[in-house]
VOBA-1610 file (N, C-alpha, C; in pm, whole numbers, padded with zeros to 5 digits, always signed):
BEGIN
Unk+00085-00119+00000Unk+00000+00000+00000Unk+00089+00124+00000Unk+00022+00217-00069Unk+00104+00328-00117Unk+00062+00505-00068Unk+00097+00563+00015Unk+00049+00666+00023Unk+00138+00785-00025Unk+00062+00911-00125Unk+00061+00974-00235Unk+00074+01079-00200Unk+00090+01191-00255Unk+00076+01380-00258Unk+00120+01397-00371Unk-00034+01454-00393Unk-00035+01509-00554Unk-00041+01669-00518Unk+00060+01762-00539Unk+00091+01890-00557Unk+00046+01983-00651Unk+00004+01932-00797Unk+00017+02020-00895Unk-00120+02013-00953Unk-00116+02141-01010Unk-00245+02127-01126Unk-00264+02007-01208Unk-00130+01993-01241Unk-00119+01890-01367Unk-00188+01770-01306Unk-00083+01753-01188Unk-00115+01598-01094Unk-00277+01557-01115Unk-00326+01681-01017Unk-00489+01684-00981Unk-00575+01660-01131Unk-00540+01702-01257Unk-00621+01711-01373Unk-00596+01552-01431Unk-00452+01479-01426Unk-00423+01350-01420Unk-00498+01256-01355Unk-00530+01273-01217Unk-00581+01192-01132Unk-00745+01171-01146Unk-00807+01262-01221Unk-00900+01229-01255Unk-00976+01079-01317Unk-00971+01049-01439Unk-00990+00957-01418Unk-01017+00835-01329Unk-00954+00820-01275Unk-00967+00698-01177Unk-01042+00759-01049Unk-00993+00939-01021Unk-01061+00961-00900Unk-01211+00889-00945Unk-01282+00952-01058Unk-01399+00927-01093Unk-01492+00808-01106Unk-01350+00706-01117Unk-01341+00538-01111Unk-01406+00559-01016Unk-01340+00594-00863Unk-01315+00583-00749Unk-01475+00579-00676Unk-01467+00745-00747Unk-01639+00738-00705Unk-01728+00680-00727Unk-01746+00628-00844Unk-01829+00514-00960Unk-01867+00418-00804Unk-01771+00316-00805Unk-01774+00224-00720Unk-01773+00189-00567Unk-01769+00345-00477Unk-01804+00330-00382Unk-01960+00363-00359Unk-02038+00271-00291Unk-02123+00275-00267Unk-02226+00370-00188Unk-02103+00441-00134Unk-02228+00558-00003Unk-02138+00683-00060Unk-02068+00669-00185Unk-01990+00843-00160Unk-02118+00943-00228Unk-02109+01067-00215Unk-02211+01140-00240Unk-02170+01233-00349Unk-02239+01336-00454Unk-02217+01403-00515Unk-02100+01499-00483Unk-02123+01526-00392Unk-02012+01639-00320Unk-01895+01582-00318Unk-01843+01438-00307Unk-01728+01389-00312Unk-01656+01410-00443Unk-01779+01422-00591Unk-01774+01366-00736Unk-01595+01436-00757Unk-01533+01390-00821Unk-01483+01495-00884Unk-01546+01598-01032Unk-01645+01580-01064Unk-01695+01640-01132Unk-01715+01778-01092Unk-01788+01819-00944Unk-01822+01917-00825Unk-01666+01931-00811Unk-01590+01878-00757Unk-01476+01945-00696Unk-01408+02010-00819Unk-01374+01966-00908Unk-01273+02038-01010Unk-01367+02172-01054Unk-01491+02168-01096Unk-01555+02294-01086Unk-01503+02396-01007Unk-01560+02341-00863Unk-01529+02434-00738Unk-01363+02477-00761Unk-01261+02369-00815Unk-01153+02453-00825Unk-01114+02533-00890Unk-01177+02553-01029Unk-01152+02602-01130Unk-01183+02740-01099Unk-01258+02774-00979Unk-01331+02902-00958Unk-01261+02994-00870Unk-01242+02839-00744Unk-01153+02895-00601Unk-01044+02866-00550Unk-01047+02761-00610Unk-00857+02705-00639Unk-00737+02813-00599Unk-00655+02770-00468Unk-00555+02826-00502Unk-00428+02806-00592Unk-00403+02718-00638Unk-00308+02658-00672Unk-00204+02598-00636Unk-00237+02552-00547Unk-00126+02449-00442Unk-00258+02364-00354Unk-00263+02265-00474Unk-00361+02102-00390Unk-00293+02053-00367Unk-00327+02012-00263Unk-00282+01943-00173Unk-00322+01802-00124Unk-00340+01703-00268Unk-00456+01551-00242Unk-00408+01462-00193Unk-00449+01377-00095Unk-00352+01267-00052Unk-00437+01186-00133Unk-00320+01077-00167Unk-00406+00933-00214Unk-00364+00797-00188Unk-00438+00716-00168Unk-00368+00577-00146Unk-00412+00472-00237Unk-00286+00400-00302Unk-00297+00293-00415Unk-00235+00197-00322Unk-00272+00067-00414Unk-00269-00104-00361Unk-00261-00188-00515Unk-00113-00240-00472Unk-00096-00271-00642Unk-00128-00158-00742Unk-00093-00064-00701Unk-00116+00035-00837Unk-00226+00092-00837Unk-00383+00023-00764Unk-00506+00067-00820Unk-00536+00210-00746Unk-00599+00293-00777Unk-00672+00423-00643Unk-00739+00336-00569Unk-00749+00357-00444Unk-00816+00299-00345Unk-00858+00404-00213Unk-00803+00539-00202Unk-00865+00659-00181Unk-00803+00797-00195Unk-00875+00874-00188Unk-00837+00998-00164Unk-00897+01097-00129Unk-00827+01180-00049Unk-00859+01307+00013Unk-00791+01426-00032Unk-00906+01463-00066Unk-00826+01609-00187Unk-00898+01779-00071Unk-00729+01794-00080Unk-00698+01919+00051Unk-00669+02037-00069Unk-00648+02100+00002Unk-00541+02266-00028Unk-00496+02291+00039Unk-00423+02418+00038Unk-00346+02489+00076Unk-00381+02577+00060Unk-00405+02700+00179Unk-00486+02817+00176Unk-00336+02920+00292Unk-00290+03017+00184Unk-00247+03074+00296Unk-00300+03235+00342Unk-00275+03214+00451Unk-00366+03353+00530Unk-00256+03430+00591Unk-00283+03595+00616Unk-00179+03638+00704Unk-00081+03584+00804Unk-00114+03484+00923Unk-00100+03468+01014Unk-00074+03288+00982Unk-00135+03217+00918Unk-00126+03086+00918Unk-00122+03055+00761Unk-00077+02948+00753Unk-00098+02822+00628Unk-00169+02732+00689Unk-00316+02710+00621Unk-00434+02620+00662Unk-00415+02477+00546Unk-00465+02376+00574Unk-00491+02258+00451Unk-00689+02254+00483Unk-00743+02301+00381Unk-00901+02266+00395Unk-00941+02204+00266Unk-01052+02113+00276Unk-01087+02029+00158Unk-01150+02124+00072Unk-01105+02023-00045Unk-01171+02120-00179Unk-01291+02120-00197Unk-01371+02262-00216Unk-01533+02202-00216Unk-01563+02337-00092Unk-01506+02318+00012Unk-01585+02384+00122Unk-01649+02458+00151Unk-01730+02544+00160Unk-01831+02580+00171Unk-01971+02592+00083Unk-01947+02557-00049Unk-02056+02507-00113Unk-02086+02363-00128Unk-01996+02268-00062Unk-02038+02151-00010Unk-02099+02107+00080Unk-02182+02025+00160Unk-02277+02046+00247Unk-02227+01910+00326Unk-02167+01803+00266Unk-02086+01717+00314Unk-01984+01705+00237Unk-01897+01652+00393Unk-01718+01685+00349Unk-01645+01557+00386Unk-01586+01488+00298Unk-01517+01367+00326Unk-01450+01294+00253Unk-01335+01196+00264Unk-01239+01172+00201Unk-01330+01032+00086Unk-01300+00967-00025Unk-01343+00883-00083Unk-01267+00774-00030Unk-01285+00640-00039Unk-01271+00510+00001Unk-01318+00430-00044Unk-01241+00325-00115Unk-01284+00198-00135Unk-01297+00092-00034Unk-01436+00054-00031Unk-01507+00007+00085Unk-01424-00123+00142Unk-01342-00203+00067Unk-01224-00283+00090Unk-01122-00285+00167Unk-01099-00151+00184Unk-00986-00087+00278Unk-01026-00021+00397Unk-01044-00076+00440Unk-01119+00019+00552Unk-01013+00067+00663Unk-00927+00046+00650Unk-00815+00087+00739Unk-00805+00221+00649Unk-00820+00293+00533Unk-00720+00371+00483Unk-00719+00499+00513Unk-00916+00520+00589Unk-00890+00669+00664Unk-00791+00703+00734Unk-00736+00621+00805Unk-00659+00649+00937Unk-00488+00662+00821Unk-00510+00622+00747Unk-00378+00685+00678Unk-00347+00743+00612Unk-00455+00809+00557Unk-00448+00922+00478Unk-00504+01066+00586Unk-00522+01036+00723Unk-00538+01152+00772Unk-00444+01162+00848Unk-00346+01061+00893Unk-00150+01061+00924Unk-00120+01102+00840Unk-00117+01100+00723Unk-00065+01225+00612Unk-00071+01353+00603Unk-00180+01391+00700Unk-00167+01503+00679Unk-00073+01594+00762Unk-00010+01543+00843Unk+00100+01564+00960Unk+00204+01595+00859Unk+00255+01490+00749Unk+00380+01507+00678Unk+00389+01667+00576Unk+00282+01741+00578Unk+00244+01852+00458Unk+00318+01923+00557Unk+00461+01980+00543Unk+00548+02064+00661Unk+00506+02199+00661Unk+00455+02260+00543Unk+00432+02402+00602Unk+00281+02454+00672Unk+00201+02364+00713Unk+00068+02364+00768Unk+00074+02385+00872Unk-00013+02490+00892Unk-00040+02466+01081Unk-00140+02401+01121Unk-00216+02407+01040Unk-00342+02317+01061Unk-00409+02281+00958Unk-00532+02184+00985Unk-00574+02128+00916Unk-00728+02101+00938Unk-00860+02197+00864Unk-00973+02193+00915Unk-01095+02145+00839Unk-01167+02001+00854Unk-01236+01924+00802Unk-01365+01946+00817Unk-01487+02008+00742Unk-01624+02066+00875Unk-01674+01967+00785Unk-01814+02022+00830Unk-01919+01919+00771Unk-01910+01764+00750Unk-01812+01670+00821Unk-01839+01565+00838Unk-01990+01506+00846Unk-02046+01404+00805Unk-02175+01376+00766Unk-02149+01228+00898Unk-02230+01191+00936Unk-02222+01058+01085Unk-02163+00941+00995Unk-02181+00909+00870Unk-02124+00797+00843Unk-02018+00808+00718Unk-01941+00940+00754Unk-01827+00972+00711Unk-01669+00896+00772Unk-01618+00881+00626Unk-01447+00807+00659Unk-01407+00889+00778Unk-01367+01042+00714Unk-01329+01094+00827Unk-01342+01103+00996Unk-01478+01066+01000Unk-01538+01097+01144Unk-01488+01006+01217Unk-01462+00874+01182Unk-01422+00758+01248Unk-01245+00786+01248Unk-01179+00832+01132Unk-01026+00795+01150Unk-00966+00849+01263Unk-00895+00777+01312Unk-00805+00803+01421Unk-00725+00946+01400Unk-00697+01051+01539Unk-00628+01136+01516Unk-00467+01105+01494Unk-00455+01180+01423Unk-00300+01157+01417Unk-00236+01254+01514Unk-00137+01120+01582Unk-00079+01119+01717Unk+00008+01223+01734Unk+00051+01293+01678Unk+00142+01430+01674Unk+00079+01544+01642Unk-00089+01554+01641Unk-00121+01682+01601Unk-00214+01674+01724Unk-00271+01792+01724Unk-00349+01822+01843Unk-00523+01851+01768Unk-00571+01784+01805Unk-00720+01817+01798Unk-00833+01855+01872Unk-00953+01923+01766Unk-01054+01999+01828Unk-01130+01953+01765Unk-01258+01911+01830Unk-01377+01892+01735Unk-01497+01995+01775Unk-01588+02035+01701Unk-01722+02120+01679Unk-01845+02043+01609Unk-01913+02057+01694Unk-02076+02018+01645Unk-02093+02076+01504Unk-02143+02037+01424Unk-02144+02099+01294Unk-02309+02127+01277Unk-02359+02198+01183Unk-02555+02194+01161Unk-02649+02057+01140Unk-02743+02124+01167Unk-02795+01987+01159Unk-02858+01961+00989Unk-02847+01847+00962Unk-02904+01818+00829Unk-03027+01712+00812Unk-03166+01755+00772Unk-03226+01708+00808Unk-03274+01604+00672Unk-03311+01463+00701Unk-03299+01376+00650Unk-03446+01303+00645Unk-03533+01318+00529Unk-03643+01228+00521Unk-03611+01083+00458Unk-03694+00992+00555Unk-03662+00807+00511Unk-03781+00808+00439Unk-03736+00771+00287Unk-03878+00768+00226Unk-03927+00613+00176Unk-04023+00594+00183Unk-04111+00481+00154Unk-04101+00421-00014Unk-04136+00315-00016Unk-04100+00249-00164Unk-04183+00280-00275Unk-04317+00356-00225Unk-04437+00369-00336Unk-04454+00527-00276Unk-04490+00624-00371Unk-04510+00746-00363Unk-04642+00768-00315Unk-04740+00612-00356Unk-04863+00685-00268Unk-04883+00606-00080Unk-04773+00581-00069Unk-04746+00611+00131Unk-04678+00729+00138Unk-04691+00796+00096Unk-04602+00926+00141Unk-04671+00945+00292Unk-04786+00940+00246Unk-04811+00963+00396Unk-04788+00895+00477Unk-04760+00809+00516Unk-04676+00737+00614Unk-04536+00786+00690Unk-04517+00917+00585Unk-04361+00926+00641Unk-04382+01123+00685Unk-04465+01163+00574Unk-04527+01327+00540Unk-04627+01329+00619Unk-04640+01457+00689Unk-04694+01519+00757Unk-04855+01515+00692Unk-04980+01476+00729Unk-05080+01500+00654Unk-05115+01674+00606Unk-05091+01738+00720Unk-05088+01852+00677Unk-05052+01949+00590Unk-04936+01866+00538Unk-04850+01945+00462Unk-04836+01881+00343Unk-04894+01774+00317Unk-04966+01745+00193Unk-05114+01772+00132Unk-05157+01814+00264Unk-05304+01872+00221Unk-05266+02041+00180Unk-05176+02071+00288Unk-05174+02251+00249Unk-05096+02259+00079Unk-05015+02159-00005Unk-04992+02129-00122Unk-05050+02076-00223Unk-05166+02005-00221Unk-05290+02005-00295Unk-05410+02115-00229Unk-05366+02181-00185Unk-05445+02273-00168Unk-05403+02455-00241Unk-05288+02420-00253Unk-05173+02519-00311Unk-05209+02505-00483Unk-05195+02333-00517Unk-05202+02314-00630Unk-05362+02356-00697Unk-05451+02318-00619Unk-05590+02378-00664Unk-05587+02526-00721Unk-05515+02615-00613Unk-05517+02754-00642Unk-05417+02775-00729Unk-05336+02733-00768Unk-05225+02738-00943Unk-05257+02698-01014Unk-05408+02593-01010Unk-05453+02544-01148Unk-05577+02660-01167Unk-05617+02755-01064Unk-05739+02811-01081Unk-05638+02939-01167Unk-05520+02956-01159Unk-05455+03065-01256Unk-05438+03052-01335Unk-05399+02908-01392Unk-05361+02862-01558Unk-05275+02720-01489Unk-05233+02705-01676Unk-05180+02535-01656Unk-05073+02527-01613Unk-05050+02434-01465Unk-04949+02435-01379Unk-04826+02340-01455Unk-04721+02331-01462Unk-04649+02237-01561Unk-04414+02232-01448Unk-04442+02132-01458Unk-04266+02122-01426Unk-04181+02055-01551Unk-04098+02142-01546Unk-04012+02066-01688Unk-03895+02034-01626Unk-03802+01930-01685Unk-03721+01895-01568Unk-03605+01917-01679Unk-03480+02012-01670Unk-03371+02068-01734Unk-03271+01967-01806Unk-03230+01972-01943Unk-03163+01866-01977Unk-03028+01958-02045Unk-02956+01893-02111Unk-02823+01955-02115Unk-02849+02084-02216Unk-02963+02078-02312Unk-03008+02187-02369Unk-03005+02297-02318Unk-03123+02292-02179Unk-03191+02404-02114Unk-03128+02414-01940Unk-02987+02347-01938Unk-02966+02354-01790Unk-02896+02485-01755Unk-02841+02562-01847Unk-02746+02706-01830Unk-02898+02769-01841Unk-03019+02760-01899Unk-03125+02895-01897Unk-03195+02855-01793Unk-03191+02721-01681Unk-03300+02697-01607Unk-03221+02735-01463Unk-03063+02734-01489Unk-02952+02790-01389Unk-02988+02971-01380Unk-02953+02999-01430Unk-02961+03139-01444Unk-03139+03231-01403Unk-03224+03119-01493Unk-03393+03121-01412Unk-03388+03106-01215Unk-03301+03074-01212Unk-03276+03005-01084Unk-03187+03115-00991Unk-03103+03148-01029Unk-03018+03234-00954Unk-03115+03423-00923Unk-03219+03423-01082Unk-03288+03531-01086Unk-03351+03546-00955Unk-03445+03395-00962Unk-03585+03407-00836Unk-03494+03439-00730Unk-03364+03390-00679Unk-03311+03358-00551Unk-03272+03503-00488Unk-03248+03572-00644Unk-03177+03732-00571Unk-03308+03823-00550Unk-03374+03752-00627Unk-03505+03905-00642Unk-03583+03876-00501Unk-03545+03743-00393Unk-03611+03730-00304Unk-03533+03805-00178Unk-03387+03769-00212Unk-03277+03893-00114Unk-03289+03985-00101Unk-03316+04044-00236Unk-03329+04175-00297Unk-03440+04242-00161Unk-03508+04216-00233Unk-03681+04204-00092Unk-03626+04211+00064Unk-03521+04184+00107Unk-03478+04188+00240Unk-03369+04282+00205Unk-03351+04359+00120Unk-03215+04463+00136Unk-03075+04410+00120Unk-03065+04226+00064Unk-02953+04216+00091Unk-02942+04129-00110Unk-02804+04054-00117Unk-02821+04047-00231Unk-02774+03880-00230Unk-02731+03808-00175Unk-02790+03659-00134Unk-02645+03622-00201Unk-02566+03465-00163Unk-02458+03458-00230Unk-02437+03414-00374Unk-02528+03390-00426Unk-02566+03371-00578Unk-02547+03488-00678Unk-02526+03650-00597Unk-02510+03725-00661Unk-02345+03718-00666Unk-02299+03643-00636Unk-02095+03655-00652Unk-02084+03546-00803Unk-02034+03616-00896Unk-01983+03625-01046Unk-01880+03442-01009Unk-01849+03455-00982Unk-01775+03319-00954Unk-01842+03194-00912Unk-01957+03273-00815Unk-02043+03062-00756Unk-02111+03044-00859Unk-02171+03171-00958Unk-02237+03135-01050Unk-02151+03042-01164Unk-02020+03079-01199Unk-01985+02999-01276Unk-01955+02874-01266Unk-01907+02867-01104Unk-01911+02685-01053Unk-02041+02625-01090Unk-02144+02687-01049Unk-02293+02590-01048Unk-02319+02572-01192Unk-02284+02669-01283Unk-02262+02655-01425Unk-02190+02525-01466Unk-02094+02498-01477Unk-01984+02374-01476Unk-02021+02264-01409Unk-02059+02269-01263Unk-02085+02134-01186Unk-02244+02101-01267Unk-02330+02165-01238Unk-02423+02131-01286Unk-02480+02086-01429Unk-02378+02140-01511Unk-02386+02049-01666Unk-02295+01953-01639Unk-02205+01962-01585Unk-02096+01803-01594Unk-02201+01702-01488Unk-02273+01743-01437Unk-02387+01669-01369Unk-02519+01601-01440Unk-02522+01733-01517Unk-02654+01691-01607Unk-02613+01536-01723Unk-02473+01621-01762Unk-02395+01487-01859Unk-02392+01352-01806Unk-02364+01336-01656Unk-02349+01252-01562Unk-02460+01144-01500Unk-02592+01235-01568Unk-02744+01196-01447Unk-02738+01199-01329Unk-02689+01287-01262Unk-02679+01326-01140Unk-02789+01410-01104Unk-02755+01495-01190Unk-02864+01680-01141Unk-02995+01627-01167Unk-03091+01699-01050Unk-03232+01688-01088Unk-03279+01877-01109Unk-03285+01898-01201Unk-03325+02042-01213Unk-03485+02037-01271Unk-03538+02125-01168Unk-03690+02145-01271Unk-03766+02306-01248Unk-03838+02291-01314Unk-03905+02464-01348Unk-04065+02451-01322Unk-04109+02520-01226Unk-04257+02501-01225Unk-04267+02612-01295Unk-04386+02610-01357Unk-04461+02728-01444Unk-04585+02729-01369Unk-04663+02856-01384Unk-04835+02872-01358Unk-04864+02937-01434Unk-04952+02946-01541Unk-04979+03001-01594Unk-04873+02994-01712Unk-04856+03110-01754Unk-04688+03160-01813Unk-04577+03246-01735Unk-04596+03213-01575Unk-04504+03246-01524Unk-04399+03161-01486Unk-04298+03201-01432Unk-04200+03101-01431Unk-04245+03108-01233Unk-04255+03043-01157Unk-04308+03047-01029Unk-04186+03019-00928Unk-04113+02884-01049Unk-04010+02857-00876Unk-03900+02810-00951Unk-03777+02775-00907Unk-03689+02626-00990Unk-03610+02558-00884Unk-03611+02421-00870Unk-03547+02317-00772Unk-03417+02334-00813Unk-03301+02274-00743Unk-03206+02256-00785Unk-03154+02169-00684Unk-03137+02009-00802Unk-03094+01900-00647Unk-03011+01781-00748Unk-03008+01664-00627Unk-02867+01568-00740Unk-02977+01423-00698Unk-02953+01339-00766Unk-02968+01212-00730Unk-02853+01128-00706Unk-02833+01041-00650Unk-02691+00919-00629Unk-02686+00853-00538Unk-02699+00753-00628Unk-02639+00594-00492Unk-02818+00567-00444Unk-02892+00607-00457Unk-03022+00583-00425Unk-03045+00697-00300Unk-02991+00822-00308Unk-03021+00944-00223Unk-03040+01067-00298Unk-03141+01129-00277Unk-03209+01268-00316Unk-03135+01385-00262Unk-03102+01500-00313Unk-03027+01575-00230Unk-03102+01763-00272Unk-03180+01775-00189Unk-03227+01917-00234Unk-03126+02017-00212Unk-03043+02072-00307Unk-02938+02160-00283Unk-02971+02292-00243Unk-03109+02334-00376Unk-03121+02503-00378Unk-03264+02541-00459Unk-03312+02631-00425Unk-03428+02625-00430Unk-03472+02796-00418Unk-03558+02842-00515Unk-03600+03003-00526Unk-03749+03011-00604Unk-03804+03114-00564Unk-03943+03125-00613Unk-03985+03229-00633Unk-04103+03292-00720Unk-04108+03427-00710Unk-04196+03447-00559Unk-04123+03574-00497Unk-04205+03634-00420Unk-04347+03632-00438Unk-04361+03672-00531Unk-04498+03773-00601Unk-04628+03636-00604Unk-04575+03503-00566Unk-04657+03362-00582Unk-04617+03348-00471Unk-04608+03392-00397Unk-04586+03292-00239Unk-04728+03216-00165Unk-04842+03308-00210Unk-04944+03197-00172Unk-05010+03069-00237Unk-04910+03045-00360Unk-04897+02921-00441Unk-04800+02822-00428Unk-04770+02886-00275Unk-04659+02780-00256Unk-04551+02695-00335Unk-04472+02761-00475Unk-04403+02717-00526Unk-04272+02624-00498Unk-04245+02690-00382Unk-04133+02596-00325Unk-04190+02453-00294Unk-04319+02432-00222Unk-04316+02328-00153Unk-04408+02213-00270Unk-04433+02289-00395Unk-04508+02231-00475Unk-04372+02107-00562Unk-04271+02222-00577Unk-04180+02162-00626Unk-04107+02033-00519Unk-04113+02028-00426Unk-04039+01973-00320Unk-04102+01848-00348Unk-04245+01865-00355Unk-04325+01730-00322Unk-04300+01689-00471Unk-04291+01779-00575Unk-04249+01659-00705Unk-04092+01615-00725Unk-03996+01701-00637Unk-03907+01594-00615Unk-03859+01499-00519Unk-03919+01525-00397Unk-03976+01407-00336Unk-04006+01263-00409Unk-04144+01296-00496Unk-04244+01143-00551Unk-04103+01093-00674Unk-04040+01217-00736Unk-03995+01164-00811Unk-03836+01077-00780Unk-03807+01126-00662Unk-03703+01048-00604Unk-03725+00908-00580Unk-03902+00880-00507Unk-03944+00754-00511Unk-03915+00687-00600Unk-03979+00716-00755Unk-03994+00667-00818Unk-03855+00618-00904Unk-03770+00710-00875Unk-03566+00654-00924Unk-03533+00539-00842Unk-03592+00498-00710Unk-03540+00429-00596Unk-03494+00460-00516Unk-03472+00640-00481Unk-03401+00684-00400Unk-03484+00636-00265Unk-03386+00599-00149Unk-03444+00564+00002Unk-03417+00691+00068Unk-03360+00747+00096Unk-03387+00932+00194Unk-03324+01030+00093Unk-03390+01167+00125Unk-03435+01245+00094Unk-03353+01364+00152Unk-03248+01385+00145Unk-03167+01465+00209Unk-03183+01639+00213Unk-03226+01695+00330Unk-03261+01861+00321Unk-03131+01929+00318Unk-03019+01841+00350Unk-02881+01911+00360Unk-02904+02052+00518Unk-02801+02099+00464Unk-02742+02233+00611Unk-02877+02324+00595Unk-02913+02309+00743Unk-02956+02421+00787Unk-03108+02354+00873Unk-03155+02391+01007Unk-03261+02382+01012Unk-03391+02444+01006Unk-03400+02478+00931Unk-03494+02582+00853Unk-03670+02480+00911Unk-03769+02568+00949Unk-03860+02510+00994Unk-03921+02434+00860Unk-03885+02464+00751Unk-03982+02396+00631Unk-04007+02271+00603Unk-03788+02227+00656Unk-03786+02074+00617Unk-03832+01965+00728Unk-03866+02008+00859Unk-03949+01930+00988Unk-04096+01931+00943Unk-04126+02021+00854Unk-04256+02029+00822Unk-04286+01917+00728Unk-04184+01845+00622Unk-04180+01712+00533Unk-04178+01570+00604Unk-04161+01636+00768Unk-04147+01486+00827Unk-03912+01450+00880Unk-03879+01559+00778Unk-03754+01489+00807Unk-03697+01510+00959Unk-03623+01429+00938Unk-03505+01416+01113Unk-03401+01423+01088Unk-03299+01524+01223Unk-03188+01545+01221Unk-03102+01493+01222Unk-02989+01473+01153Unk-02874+01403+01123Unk-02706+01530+01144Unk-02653+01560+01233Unk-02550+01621+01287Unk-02451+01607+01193Unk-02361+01700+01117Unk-02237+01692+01069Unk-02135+01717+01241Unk-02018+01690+01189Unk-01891+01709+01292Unk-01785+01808+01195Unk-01699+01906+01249Unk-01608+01950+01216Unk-01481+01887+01298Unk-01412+01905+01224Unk-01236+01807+01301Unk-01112+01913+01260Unk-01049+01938+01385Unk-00950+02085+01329Unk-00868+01974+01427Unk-00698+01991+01290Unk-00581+01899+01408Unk-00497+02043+01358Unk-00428+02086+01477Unk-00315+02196+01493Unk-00191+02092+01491Unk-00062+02200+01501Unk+00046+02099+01548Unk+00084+02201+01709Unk+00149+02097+01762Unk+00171+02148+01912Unk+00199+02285+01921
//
């Protein structure tokens, strides 16, 4: 067994392939791991000094944890690539090795000009959360947000079994009043229409900031171009679930979420103000909800934040962990 540091642009654009292998075949890694999402995210925020550990066996990838190098006034940090528009954070693994967290996070001790090293959003059945600290650094851990998680049922018509009755009645009750405006319709974005249903999307999200005086982080020229990139190399992928409610001939709301591994992931989500008593958000929710059923997805992931909407679907909290190792 072989443990790696890939330094360079070049390295990281090389390693592809197989990272992608990598992901293919583990069974619980999530979109956020893809390298599809991460090389986006770097292409945008990248400093230019990655910092990936990897571990091969006979030659094959068998994991990796893809870091940086971030330097700040005062410190040189190593934080994973992805971070803060990732919602879970964690190293990839082939499910075979199960020893290899614990050695690719002793690696991170050997990166000499680091002072630290800070991992958030650990998800409960993350590599990371379990690997052992490495014995020469000093660690801190932090409660991370909660992410709330619906277990969904095998047929779309038990929803209720798992959904709130209420809040499927206040959504056919929503839908009555969008069909009394005109013909209600969701189109779901394909590689054609995923840059005009992105951009439909970023509109509703600011014009709702806008409305509070502020201008929301969708207005920064750069996340827009990541979600641009991840989300067609997604669409190429069958990952992305993008869709557009209409009422009438308005454009009302647009989802923005992933499917994988048999998990739903609602990323992002905007609506017009001006329809809020048509409940666009939650109209859309419940059609990607049924339609997650119907892929095979088993939960329903609300991701960061506990926002009262997603307790209102029935889901339950699931805790990320953050992991910060200093050196003495």
């Amino acid at each position: 067994m072989r443990i790696e540091l890939i330094d360079s642009d070049a390295g990281l654009q090389a390693l592809i392939p197989e990272w992608a292998a990598l992901w293919r075949r583990v069974p619980t890694s999530t979109p956020f791991q893809s390298p599809l999402w991460l090389t986006a995210w770097w292409s945008q925020f990248g400093t230019g000094i990655p910092r990936i550990i990897t571990a091969r066996a006979g030659g094959a990838l068998i994991g990796v944890l893809p870091l940086y190098e971030l330097h700040e006034t005062d410190s040189i940090k190593l934080l994973p690539l992805g971070i803060s528009v990732s919602d879970y954070i964690d190293a990839l693994i082939d499910p075979a090795y199960p020893d290899i967290p614990d050695l690719l996070l002793a690696a991170i001790a050997d990166i000499i000009f680091s002072q630290q090293c800070h991992l958030p959003d650990l998800p409960p059945d993350a590599a990371l959360r379990r690997a052992a600290s490495p014995h020469n650094l000093r660690e801190i851990c932090d409660p991370g947000p909660p992410c709330p998680v619906l277990i969904l049922p095998a047929d779309p018509d038990d929803l209720a079994a798992v959904v709130p009755r209420k809040t499927l009645r206040d959504v056919r009750q929503a839908q009555s009043r969008s069909e009394a405006v005109g013909p209600v319709t969701i189109e779901t974005a394909d590689l054609s229409t995923v840059d005009g249903a992105l951009e439909a999307l970023f509109c509703l999200h600011q014009k709702r900031w806008r409305k509070r005086g502020e201008e929301g982080v969708l207005a920064d020229p750069a996340v827009r171009r990541f979600h641009h990139e991840a989300a067609s190399a997604f669409c190429a992928a069958g990952i992305l679930r993008l869709y557009e409610l209409r009422i009438g001939t308005t454009l009302a709301g647009v989802y923005y979420g992933f499917h994988s591994n048999r998990k739903a992931y609602a990323y992002l989500g905007g609506f017009d103000p001006e329809m809020t008593r048509l409940s666009p958000g939650a109209q859309l929710l419940q059609h990607a909800i049924c339609a997650a059923i119907h892929e095979g997805a088993r939960e329903f992931h609300f991701l960061r934040g506990g926002e009262s909407y997603k307790y209102a679907w029935g889901a339950t909290d699931r805790f990320n962990l953050a992991r910060t190792f200093r050196r003495p």
